[in-house]
N, C-alpha and C positions, 0 to 999 in steps of 0.2 A: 616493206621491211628490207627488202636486198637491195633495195635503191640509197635505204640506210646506210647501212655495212660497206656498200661500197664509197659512199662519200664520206666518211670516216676514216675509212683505210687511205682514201684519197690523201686528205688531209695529214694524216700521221709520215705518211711518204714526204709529203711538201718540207713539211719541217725537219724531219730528219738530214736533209739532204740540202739546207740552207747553211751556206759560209760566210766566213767574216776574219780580215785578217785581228793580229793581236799580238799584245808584246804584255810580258810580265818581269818587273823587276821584283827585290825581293832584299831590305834592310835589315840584318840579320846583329845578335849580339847586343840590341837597345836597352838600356838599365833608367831605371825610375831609384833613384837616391834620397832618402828624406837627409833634410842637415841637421845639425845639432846645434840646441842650448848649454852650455853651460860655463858656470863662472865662476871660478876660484876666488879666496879671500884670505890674505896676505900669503900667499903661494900655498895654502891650506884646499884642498878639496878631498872629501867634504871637510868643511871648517871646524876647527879642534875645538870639540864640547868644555874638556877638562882644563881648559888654559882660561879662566874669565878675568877680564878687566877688575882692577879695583883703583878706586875712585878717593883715599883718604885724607883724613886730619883738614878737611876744609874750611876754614871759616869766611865768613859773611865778606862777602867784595869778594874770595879766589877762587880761584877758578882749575880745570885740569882735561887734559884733551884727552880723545878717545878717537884715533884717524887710523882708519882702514884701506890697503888697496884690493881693489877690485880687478879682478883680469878674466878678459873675453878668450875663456879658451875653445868654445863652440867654433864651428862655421861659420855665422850668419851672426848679423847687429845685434845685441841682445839686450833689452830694457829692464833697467836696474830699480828696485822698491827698495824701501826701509821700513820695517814697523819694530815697535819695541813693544814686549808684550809679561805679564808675566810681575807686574809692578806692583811692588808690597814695600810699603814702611813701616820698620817698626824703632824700638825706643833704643837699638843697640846695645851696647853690655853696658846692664846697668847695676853699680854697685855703691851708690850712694843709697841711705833709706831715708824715704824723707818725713818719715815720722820725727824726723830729728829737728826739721825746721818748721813743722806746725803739725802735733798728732793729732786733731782736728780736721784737717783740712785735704792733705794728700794721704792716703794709706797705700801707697806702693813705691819702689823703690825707683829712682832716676839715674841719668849718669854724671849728677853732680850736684853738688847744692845749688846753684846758682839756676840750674833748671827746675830744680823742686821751687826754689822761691816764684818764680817765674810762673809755674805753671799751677801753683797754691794762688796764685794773685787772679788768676782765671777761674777760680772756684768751682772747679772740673775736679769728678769724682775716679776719671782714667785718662789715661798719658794723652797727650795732643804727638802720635806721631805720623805726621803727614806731612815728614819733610819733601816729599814729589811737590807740593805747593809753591816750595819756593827752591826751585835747581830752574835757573833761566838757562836758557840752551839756543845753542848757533849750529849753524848748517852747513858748509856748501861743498860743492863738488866741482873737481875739475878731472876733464878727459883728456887724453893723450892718445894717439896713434900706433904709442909704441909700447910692448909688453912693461919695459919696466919703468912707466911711467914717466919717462924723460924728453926733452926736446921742446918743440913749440905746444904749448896749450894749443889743442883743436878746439875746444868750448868749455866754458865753467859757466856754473851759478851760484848765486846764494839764496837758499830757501829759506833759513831763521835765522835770525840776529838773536840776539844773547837780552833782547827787550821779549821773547816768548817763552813762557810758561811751559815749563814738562810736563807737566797733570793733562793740560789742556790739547795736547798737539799728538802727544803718545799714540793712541786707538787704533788708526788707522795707516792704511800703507803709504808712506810719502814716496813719490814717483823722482828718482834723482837725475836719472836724464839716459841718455842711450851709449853705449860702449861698442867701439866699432871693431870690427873681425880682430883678432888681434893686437886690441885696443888694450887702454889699461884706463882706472879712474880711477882719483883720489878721495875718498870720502873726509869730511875734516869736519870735525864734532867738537865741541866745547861745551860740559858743563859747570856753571856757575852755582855759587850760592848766593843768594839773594844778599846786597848789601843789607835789608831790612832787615833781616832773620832777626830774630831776638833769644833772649836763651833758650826760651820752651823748647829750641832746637836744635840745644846742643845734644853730642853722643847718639843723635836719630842716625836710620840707617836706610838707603833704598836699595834696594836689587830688583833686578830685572833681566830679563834679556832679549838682546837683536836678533832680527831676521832680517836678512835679504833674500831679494825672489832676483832671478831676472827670466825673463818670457818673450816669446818671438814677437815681432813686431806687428806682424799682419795676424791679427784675433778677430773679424769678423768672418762669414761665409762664405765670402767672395773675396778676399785678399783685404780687406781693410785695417787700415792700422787708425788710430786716434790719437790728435797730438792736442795740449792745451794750450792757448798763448795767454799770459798775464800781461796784468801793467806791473812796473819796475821801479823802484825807487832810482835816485839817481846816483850819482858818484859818490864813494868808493866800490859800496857794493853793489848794487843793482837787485837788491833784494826783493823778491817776489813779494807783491800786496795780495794776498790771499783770501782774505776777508771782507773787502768790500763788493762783492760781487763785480766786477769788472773784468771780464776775462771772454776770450774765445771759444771754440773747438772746432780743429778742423781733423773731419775724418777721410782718408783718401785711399784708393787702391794703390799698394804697394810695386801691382808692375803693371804694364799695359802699351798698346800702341800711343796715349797719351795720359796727361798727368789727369785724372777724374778724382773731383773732389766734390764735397758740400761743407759746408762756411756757415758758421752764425758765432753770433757773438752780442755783448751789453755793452757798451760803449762809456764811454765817457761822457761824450756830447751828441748834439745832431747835427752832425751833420758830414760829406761823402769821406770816404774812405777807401783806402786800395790798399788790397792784401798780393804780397811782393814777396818771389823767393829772394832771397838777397842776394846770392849767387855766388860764385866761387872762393871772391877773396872774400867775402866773410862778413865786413866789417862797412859800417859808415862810410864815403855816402853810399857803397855800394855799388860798384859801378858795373858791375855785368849779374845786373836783379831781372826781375823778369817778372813781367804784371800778370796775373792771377787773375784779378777777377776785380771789382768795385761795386758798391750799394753807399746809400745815404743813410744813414739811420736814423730812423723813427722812432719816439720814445725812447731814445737810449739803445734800441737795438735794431740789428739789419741780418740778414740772411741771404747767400747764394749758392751757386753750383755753377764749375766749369773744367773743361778738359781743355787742357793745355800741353802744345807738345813743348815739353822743358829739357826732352833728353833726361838722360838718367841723371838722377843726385844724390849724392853720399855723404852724410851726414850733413843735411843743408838747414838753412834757417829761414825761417818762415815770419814774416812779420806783417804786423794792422797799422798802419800810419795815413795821416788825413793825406785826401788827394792833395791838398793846395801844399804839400810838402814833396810831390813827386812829380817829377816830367815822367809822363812815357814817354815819350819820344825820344828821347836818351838815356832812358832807361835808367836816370840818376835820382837822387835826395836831392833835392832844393834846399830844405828848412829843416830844423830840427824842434820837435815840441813834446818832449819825455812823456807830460804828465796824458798825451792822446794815444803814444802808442801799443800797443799789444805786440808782446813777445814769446819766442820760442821758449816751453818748459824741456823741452826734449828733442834732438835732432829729429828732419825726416830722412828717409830713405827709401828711391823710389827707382825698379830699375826696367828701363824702355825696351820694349819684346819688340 
C-alpha cells in the first residue's frame, strides 16, 4: 500500500510541473444578423385593403388591365407568388323581372331582358352566373434593378396570354419570377371577356381578391433554393407552355465553395442535352455561359448532379438546350431550335464563400 501512495504522489508531481509555450488571440464584438423579406405593392406596405380594383361595363371582345408594382424593400432577393382567391359570381344588380318574358319558364329576376330571353331558352330554373368561365386572362412580368421600375429590363416573362381561362388557372400560387435587393417588378394583368359570351351574361359580376407572397430564396435545410425551367413559345411573347408536361427543375445550394446542384427534367426528345448558365450578358448566343453539367435523355427524360465553380451569380439564367446547339469549348450557342429548349421561370442566385 505505501509503494501505492508513493507512485501516485509520483505521478501528480510529473504533471503538475509539465510546460508548454502558447499564445491566445481573442475576436471580440462578432454579430450573427438575419436579413429581411419584404415587399411593398404600388409603394403600399402593407398593401391598402380598402382601395379595390373595379373591372366595369365590359363587353364580349374588351378587355381592362389590372398592373401592379412590386418593390424589393427587404435585404436579400426575394421570390414573388400570385394567387387569386376568394372568387364568387353572381348575377349583379338585377332589376329586369323576367316573368315578363315567359312566367313559365324563369321566376327570378335578371339584369335585362335580353338575359332573361337568353337564359329562359336554357330552361334553367336559376340564374347561369358563372361569369369566371368566360374572363380570359394575360400575365407577364418584368424586373428592373431599380426601385422605380425604370432603365434596362433585367428579365421579363409571359406566363398567360389572354387564350387562358380565369376559372381554370385561379387556385393556386403562380411563381412570377425573382426581384433583386432593390429591385422593382412590373406585374401586368389583362382581363378579357370572352368574345363568345352570349347574353345569359350580361349584368353578371365577379369579385375576388389577390395575394402576393414573396419568400427567401434558399427554403430547403441546407441552403437550397428550386428554380423551374419551361419550354417557351416563340416570338413576341415567349409564353410559358405549362401544360404539356415538359419542363425541368433544378434545385441548387444558394452559397458555397462551388455551384452544387441536382438536375432532372422531361424533355422534348432523346436525345443529349447541356444545361448552361448563360452568363453575364444575358442574352443569345451567350457568350460568357458556362456548362453545367450534360445527360442524354431516355424516354423523354435524363437526370444529374454537379458542382461547379461559377463564381457567384446575380440574378442569372439557367437554360436546357441540345448539346449539338453548344461548343463548350467556347463556351458559345452554335444553333438555335426553340421548340428543345428549356428555360429560366425565375432568376438564380448563388453567392461563392
Amino acid at each position: 500500500m505505501s509503494l501505492s501512495i508513493i507512485a501516485a504522489a509520483g505521478a501528480i508531481v510529473a504533471t503538475a510541473t509539465t510546460a508548454y509555450f502558447s499564445d491566445t488571440e481573442t475576436s471580440t464584438g462578432n454579430t450573427f444578423t438575419a436579413g429581411t423579406i419584404d415587399i411593398s405593392v404600388d409603394n403600399q406596405n402593407p398593401w391598402e385593403e380598402s382601395n379595390p380594383y373595379t373591372l366595369g361595363d365590359l363587353k364580349p371582345g374588351e378587355s381592362d388591365n389590372i398592373n401592379l408594382t412590386v418593390r424589393n424593400v427587404g435585404t436579400n432577393p426575394v421570390k414573388v407568388s400570385k394567387k387569386l382567391t376568394g372568387m364568387a359570381g353572381d348575377g349583379g344588380t338585377n332589376i329586369y323581372d323576367c316573368a315578363l318574358v315567359n312566367s313559365n319558364c324563369i321566376a327570378y329576376d335578371a339584369s335585362s331582358e335580353p338575359e332573361c330571353v337568353a337564359e329562359c331558352g336554357l330552361n334553367t330554373a336559376t340564374p347561369t352566373n358563372n361569369i369566371e368561365t368566360q374572363v380570359l386572362y394575360s400575365l407577364d412580368v418584368e424586373v428592373y434593378n431599380s426601385q422605380d421600375c425604370t432603365g434596362d429590363k433585367a428579365w421579363w416573362q409571359t406566363i398567360y396570354t389572354d387564350e387562358d381561362n380565369l376559372a381554370s388557372i385561379y387556385t393556386d400560387y403562380v411563381k412570377l419570377g425573382t426581384i433583386p435587393v432593390s429591385g422593382c417588378m412590373k406585374v401586368n394583368q389583362t382581363y378579357k371577356l370572352n368574345p363568345l359570351a352570349d347574353n345569359q351574361f350580361q349584368g353578371d359580376r365577379l369579385t375576388f381578391n389577390m395575394e402576393l407572397k414573396g419568400e427567401q430564396l434558399a427554403q430547403g435545410e441546407e441552403g437550397e433554393d428550386t428554380v423551374t425551367l419551361e419550354n417557351k413559345g416563340g416570338a413576341p411573347d415567349w409564353a410559358i407552355n405549362s401544360t404539356d408536361g415538359i419542363n425541368g427543375v433544378l434545385e441548387y445550394k444558394t452559397t458555397g465553395d462551388t455551384f452544387d446542384f441536382d438536375f432532372s427534367a422531361n424533355t422534348a426528345s432523346n436525345q443529349a442535352y447541356t444545361l448552361i448558365y448563360v452568363g453575364g450578358d444575358g442574352n443569345y448566343p451567350a457568350g460568357s455561359s458556362i456548362k453545367l453539367g450534360e445527360a442524354t435523355a431516355s424516354s423523354n427524360h435524363l437526370s444529374f448532379t454537379g458542382n461547379i465553380d461559377t463564381g457567384s451569380i446575380v440574378d442569372g439564367k439557367v437554360w436546357l438546350i441540345p448539346s449539338s446547339d453548344y461548343d463548350s469549348g467556347n463556351t458559345i450557342m452554335t444553333g438555335w431550335h426553340n421548340d428543345q429548349n428549356l428555360y429560366e421561370t425565375s432568376q438564380i442566385n448563388y453567392t461563392k464563400n
